[in-house]
N, C-alpha and C positions, 0 to 999 in steps of 0.2 A: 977650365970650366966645362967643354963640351964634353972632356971622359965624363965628370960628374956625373952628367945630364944621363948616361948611356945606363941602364939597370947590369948590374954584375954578369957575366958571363956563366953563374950557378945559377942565376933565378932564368936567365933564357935557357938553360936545360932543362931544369924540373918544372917549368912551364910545356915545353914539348913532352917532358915525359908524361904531365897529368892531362894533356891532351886527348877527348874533346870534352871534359869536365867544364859547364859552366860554372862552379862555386868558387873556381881558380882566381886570385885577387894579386895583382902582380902592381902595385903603383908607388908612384915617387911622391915623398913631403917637399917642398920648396919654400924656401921664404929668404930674398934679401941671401939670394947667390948659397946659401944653407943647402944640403940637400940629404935626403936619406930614401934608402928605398925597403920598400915593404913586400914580403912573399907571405900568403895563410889559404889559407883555404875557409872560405867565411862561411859554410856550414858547422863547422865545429870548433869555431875560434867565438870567445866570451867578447860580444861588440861594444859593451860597455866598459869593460877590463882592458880592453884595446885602445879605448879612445882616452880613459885616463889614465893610462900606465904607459902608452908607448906614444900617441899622436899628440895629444895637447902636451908634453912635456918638451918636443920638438919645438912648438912654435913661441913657447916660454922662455925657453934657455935660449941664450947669448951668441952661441958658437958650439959649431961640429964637434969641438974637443968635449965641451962643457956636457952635450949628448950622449957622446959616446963613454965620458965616462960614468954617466946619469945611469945609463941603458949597462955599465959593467956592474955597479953597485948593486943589481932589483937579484933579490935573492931569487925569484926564480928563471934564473938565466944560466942556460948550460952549454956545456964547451958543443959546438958543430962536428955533429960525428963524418961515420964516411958515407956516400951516398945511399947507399938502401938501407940503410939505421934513420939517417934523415926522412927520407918517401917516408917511412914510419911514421916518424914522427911529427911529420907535416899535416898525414890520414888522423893522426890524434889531436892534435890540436896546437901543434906547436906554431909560431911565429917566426920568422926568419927578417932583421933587421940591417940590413948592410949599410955602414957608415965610411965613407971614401973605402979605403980597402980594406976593413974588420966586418966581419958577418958574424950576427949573436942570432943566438936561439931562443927563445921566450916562451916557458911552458902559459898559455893562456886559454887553456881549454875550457868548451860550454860543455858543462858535465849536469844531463837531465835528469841521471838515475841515481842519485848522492844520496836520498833519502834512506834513514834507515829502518828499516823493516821490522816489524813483528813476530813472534816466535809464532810456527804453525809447525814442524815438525817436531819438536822437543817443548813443548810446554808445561808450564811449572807451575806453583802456585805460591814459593815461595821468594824463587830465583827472579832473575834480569826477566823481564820481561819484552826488552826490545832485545835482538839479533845483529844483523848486520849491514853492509849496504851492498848497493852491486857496484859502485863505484870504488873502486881497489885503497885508494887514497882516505878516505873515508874508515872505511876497515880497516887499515892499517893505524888511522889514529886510535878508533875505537880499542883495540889491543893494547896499542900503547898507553892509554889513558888507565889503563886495567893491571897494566904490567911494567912497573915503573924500577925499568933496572937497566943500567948500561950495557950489561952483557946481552940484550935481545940484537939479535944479529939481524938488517933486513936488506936480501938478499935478493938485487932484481936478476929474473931468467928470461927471455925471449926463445923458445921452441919455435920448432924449425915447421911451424903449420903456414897457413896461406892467408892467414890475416893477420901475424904476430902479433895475438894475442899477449899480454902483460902479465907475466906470472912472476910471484913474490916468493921465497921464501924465508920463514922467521921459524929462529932457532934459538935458545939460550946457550950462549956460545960456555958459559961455565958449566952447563949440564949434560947438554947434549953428546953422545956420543961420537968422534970426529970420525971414525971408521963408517956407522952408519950413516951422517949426514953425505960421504962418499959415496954410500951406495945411491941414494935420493938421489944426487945430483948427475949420478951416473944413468942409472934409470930415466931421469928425463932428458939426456942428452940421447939416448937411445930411441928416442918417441919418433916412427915419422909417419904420424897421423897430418893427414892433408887438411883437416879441419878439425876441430871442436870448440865448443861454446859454452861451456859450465863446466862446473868442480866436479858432475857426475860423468862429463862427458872423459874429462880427465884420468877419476878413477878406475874406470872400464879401460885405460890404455892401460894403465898404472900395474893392474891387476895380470900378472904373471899365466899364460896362458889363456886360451879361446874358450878351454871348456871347463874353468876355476867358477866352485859356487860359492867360497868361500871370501868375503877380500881382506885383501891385506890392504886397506886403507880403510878411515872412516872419516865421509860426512859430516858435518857441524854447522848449524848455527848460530849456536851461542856461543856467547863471550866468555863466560867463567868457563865453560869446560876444557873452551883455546887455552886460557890463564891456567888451568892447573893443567894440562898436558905440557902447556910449555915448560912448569915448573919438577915436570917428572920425565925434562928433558927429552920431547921431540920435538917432529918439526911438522911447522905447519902450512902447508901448500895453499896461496891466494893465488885468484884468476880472478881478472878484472873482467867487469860483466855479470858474477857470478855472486848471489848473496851467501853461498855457501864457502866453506872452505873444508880444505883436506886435510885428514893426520896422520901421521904417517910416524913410525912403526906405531902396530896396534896388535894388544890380543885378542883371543877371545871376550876375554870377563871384561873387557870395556866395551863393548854390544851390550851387554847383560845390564851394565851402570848406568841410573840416573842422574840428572844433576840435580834430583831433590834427594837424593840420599846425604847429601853434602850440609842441607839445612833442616833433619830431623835428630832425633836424641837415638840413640845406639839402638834399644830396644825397637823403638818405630822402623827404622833403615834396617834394620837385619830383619823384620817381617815381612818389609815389603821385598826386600831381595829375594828370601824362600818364597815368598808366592812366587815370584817370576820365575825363579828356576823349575819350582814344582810345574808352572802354566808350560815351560819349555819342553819339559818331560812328556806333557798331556799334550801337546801341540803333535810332538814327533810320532811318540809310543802307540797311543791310544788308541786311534783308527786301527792299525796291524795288531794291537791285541785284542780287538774285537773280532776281528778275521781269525788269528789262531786259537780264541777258544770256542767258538762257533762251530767255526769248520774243522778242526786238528785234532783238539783238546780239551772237549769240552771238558775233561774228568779233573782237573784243575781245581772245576769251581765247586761251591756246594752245592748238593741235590735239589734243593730250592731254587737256586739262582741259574743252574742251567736249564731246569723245566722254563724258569718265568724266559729265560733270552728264546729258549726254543719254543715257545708257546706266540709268543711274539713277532716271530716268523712265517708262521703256519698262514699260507696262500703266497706267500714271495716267490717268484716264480724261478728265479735264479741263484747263483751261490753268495755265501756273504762277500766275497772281494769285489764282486760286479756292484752287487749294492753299496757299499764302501764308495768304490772308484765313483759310481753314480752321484752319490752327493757330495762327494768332494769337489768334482767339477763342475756342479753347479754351483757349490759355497764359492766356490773361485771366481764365478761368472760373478756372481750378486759383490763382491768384493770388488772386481775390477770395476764392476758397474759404479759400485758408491765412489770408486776414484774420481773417472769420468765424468759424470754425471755435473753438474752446475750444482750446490753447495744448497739451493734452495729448494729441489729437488730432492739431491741424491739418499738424506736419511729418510725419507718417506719414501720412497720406488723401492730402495732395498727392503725397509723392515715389511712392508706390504708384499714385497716381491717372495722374500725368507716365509712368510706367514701363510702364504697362499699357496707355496711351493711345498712345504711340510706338512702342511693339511691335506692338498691332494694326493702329495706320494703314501700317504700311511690311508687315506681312504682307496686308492686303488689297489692296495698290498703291493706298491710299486715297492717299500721300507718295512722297515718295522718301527715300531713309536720308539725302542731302543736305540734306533740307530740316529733317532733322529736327537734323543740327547745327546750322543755321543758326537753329532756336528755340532751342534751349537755347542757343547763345551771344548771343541777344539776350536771351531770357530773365533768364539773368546778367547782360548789360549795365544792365538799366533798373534794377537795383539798387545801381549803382555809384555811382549819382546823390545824393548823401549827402542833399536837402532832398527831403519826399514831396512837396512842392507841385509842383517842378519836375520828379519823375519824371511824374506823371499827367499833366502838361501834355506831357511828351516822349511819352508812348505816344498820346496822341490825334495828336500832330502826326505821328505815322510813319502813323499811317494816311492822313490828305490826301496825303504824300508816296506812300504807294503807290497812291494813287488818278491822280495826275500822273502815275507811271510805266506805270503799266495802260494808261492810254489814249494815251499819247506817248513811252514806252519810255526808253532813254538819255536824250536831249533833253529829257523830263519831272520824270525824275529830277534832273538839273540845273538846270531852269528852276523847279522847286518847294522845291530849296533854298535856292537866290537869292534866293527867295519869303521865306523863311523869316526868311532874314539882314536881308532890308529890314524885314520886321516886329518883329523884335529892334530894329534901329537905329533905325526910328520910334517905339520906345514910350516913354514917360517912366514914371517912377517920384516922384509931386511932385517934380516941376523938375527931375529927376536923368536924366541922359541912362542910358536900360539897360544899354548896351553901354560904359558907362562904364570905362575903366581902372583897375584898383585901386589901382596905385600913385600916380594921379593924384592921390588921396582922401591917402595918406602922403606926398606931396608939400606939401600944403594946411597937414596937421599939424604937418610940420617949418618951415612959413615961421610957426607960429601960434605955436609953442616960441620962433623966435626973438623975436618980440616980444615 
């Protein structure tokens, strides 16, 4: 009886090891010579789930045996890994129950962030309208309730950071590619980030080089567009904490795709695809052909239209790239600002700020009135780009491109698009060519049906 009485010799370690933590809970049940002992850490253990799943069923049952094998039956009870898998999973919320000499595990975690969230980065008007949660377990049902097939493969990772974070990944094992899901999983065994805390923090390691503007992953919050990646066989990277999730391989033209082109009639979806690619073109192009027929080439245009651009100039005190570069960096300031800014604020300060700011550049002849449509419809453009990942990569690259054009006019403008396109077609995405064809991908899946 007095071993009984003594707490295991693992709870008096990971009690010295969680030392000087007051939320450390190390106590014994007794009743009538019974005994069982208890290890949690009661900040992040569910105290109601505690008391009807593991205490009051102690002082119910009969006998130790009758407990223990009470406490083997509760589905969520997992085999006692080795020590710093346990600290782990002690800091998560797990439960640690020692009955004479068996010690069980007992996932009983208070989970405050379950709720699932609203769509604000990809919003639809026909699609899901809720996203996902930050709670991993919760996202993971959500998929599965969405994607109801026994080959979804869910694959837990622990990376080698400082707060071992929980990362999932889900793959359709009948689709998926098993050479690429090798590379994923080799890649993040490769990771030794000392911290991070979101699915962006992830994809910034993920991303192949320091000075890559391109990624080769994508962001997501919604649910149908998880469900049809998974079913065009990739994979999808979860991080608990994080309402977002990762996809991984991706190409180009899936930045370019909405999830409302999935719920319109062929004609509707293919016009709104040409406007965005047309918006992509005028996002990148525009600003630098305003520069080389300006300053280069005017003789391009007709006699009319080059009078009216140079007519419109007359008092600017500088060349057109300065002026260019000029409201590009303020379109960028007014931009970063609507990010920032508090939501009940930020569209009034910007449009006020945009309106105030183009009124005085063209009454100073800091602009010209030209220059000033030609912001605001690239302005508009770089919002056309439905993925943020690929918009901020399109506005750094219009700047190189107007830097090509400044110093080589036409012929720069040209020769740094072609720049552009060969860096697109040389990038890979694991194994995935970027520039890859999408239907090439629904090609793959119809010869994969027919087998």
């Amino acid at each position: 009886m007095a071993k009984k009485k003594e707490a295991p010799p693992l709870f008096i370690e990971l009690s010295e090891q969680f030392k000087p933590s007051n939320d450390i809970i190390q106590t014994p049940l007794h009743i009538q010579g019974q005994f069982a002992f208890l290890f949690f850490l009661k900040s992040v253990v569910d105290g109601d789930r505690l008391q009807q799943t593991v205490i009051r069923p102690f002082f119910e049952l009969s006998s130790e045996e009758n407990y223990a094998s009470y406490i083997q039956s509760l589905p969520n009870k997992l085999d006692v890994p080795d020590k710093d898998k346990l600290i782990m999973m002690l800091s998560a919320g797990f439960v640690l129950v020692a009955i004479e000499d068996n010690i069980f595990s007992l996932d009983i975690r208070l989970v405050k962030n379950n709720e699932v969230q609203q769509t604000l980065m990809e919003p639809t008007i026909h699609g899901p309208q809720l996203a996902l949660s930050e709670d991993i377990e919760v996202t993971i049902n959500i998929i599965r309730q969405r994607y109801h097939k026994s080959s979804l493969n869910v694959i837990d990772f622990i990376p080698a950071d400082e707060t071992n974070r929980a990362v999932v990944l889900l793959y359709d094992n009948d689709r998926a590619d098993p050479d690429m899901v090798k590379k994923v999983k080799k890649r993040l065994d490769e990771l030794h980030a000392p911290l991070f805390q979101s699915a962006g923090d992830l994809q910034r390691l993920l991303n192949k080089g320091i000075f890559t503007l391109l990624p080769s992953t994508l962001i997501t919050e919604r649910p149908d567009r998880i469900v049809y990646n998974l079913h065009g066989g990739k994979v999808i990277i979860v991080i608990d904490g994080s309402p977002n999730v990762i996809i991984t391989p991706v190409i180009f033209f899936d930045f370019m795709s909405s999830m409302e082109d999935n719920y319109h009639v062929f004609g509707v979806t293919g016009f709104t695809i040409l406007l965005r690619y047309i918006g992509l073109l005028t996002c990148i192009i525009l600003p630098s052909l305003y520069v080389a027929m300006t300053s280069y080439n005017p003789d391009i245009l007709r006699i009319e239209l080059a009078l009216t651009v140079a007519g419109s100039r007359i008092g600017v005190p500088y060349p057109s790239f300065i002026e260019v570069i000029f409201m590009l960096f303020f379109m960028e300031l007014l931009t970063e600002a609507s990010m920032r800014l508090p939501k009940a604020v930020s569209a009034t300060a910007t449009t006020v700020g945009g309106l105030i700011l183009g009124t005085a550049a063209t009454e100073a002849a800091l602009t010209s009135t030209i220059m000033i449509i030609i912001i605001s419809a690239v302005a508009i453009s770089t919002f056309v780009i439905p993925i943020n990942e690929m918009s901020f990569a399109m506005r750094v690259i219009r700047l190189f491109l107007l830097i090509y054009t400044s110093l080589f006019g036409l012929v720069g403008l040209l020769v740094g698009f072609i720049g552009i396109i060969m860096v697109f077609a040389n990038k890979e995405s694991y194994g995935v060519p970027y520039l890859r064809i999408p239907w090439m991908n629904k090609n793959e899946e119809l010869r994969m049906d027919n087998k």
